[in-house]
ZADO-1210 file (C-alpha; in nm, 4 decimals, padded with zeros to 6 digits):
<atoms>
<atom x="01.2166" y="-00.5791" z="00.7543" code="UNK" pos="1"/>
<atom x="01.4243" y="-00.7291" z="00.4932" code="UNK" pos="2"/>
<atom x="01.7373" y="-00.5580" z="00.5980" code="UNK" pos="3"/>
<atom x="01.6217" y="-00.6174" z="01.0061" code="UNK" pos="4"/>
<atom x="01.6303" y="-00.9516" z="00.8809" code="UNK" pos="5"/>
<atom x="01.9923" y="-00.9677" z="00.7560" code="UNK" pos="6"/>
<atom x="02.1292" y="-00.7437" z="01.0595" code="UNK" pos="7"/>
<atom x="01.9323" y="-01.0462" z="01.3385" code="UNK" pos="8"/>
<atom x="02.1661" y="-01.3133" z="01.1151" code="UNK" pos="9"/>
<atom x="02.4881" y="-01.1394" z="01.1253" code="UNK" pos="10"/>
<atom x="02.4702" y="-00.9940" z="01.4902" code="UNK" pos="11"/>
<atom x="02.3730" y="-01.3368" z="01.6529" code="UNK" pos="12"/>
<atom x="02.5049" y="-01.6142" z="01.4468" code="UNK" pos="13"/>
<atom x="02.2929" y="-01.9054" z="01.3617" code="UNK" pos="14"/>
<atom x="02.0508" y="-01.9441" z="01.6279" code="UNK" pos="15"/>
<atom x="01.8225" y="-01.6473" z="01.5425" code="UNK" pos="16"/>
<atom x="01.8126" y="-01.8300" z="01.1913" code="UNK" pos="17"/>
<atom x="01.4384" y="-01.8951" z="01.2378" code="UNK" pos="18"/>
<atom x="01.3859" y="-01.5181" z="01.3174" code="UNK" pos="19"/>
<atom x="01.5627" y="-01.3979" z="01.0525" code="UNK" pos="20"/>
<atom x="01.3556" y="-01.5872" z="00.7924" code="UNK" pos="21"/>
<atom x="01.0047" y="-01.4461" z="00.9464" code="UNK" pos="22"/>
<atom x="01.1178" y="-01.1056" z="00.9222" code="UNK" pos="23"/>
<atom x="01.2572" y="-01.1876" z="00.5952" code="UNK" pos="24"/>
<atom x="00.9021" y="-01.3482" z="00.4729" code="UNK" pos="25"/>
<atom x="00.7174" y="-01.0318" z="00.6679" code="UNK" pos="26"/>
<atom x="00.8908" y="-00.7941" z="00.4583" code="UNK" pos="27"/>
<atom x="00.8308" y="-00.9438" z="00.1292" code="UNK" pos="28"/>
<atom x="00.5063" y="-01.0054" z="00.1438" code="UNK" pos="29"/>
<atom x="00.4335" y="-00.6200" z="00.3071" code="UNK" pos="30"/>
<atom x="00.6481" y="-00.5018" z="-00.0176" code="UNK" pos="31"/>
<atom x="00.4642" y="-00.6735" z="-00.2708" code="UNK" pos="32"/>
<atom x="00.0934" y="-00.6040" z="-00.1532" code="UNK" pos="33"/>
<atom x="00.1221" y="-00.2262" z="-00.0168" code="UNK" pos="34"/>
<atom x="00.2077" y="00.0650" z="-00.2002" code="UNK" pos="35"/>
<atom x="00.4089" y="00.2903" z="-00.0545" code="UNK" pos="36"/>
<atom x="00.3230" y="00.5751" z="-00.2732" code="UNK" pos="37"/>
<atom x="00.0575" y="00.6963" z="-00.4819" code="UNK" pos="38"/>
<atom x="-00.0593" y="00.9301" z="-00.7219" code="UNK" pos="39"/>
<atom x="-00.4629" y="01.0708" z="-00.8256" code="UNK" pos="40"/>
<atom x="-00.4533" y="01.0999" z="-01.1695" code="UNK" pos="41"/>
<atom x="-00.7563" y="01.2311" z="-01.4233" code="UNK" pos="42"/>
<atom x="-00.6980" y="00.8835" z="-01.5917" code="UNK" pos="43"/>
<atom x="-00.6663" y="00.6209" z="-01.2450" code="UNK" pos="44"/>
<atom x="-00.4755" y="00.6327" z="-00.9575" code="UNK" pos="45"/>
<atom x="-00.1018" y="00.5369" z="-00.9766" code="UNK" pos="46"/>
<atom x="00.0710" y="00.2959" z="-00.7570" code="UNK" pos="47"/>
<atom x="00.4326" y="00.2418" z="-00.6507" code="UNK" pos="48"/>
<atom x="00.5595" y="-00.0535" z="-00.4686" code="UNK" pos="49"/>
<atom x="00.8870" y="-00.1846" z="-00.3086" code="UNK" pos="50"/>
<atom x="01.1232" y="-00.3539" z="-00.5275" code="UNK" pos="51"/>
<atom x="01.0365" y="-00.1099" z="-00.8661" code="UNK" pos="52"/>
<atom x="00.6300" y="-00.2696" z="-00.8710" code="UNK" pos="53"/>
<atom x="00.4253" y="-00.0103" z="-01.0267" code="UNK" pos="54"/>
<atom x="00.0650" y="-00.0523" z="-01.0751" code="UNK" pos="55"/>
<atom x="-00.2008" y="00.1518" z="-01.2179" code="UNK" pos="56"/>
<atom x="-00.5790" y="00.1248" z="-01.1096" code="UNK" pos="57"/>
<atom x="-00.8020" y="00.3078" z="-01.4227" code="UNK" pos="58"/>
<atom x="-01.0641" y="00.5389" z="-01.2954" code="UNK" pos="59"/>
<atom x="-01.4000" y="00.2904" z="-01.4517" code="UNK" pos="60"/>
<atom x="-01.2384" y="-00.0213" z="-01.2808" code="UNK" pos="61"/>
<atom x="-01.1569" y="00.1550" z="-00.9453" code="UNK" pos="62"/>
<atom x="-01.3678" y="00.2152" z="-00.5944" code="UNK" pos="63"/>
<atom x="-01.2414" y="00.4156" z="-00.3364" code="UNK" pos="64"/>
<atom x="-01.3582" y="00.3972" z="00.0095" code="UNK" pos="65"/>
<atom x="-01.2953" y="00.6392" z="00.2524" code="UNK" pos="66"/>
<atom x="-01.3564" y="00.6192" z="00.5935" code="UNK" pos="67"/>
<atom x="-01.2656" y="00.6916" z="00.9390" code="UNK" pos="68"/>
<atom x="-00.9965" y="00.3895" z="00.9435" code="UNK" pos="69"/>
<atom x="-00.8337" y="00.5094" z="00.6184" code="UNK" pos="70"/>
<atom x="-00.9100" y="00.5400" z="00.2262" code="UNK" pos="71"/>
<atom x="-00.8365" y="00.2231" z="00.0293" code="UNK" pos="72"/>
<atom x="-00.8808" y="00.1683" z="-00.3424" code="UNK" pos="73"/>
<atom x="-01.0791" y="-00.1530" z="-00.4485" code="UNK" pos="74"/>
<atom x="-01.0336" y="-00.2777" z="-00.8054" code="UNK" pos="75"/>
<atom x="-01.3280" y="-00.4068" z="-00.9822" code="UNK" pos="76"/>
<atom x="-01.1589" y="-00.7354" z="-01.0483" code="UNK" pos="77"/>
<atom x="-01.0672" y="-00.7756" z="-00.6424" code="UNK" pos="78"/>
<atom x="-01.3365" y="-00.6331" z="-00.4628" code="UNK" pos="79"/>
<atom x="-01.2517" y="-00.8096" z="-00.1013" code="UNK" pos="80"/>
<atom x="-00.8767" y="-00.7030" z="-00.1678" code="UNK" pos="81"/>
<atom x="-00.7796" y="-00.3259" z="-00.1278" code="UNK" pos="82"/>
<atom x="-00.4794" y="-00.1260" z="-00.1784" code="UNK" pos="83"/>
<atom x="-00.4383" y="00.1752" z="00.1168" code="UNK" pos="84"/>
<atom x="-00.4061" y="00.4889" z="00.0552" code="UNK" pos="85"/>
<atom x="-00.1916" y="00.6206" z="00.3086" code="UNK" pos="86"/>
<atom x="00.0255" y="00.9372" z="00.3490" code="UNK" pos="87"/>
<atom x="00.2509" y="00.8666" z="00.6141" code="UNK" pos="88"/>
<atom x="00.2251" y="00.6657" z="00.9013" code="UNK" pos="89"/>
<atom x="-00.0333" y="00.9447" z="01.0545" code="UNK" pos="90"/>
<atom x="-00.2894" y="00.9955" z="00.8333" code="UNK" pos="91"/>
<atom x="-00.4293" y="01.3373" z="00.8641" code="UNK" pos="92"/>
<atom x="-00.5779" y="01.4456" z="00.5862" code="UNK" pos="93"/>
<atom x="-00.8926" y="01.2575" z="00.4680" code="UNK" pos="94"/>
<atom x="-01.1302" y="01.5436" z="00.4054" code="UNK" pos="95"/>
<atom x="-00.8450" y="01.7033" z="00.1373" code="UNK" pos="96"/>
<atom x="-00.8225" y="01.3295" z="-00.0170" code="UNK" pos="97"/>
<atom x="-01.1656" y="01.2992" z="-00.0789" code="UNK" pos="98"/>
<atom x="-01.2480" y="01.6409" z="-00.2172" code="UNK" pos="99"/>
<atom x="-00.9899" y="01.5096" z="-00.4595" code="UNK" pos="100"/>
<atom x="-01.0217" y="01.2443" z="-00.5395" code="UNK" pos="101"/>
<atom x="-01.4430" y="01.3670" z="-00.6051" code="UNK" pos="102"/>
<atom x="-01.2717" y="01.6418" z="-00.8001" code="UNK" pos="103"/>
<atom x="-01.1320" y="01.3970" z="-01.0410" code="UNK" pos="104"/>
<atom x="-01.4164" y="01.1973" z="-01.0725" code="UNK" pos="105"/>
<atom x="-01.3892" y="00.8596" z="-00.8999" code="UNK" pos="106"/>
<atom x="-01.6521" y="00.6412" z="-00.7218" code="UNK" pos="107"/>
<atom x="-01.6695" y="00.7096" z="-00.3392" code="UNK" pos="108"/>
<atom x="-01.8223" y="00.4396" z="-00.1050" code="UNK" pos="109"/>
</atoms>
């Protein structure tokens, strides 16, 4: 989004200015609150964000709910904010996830 951003204010000059900023803004905050990868861990799960974020969620502090709409991880310090879990943009495999993510011990809701 950030780089949509640049390519609406060079292509079309100065009115698209406004545009340009909400993509820019969009694509910020998307990089700093979803991961776009993650690893399952004995310890926690491991997050990577945009921008070189990395955060790591220990297994004790950590609830992970999986469900129809997709498996999120809920730290015990935010428990009304989530981080997805997602493998792509078609999430397929739930069922292999969650035998996983059992496997290593974390609590399932």
């Amino acid at each position: 989004m950030v780089a949509f951003a640049a390519v609406v204010v060079i292509g079309t000059g100065r009115g698209a200015a406004f545009y340009a900023v909400a993509f820019a803004l969009c694509g910020v905050v998307v990089a700093r609150y979803l991961p776009w990868r993650f690893a399952v861990l004995d310890d926690g799960i491991a997050l990577w964000f945009p921008f070189g974020r990395r955060l790591f969620l220990p297994r004790e502090a950590v609830t992970v709910r999986v469900g129809t709409g997709g498996v999120v991880a809920y730290p015990e310090a935010y428990r009304r904010f989530g981080y997805p879990l997602t493998d792509g943009l078609v999430e397929r495999r739930h069922a292999a996830l969650r035998a996983v993510l059992a496997a290593h011990g974390f609590r399932l809701a």
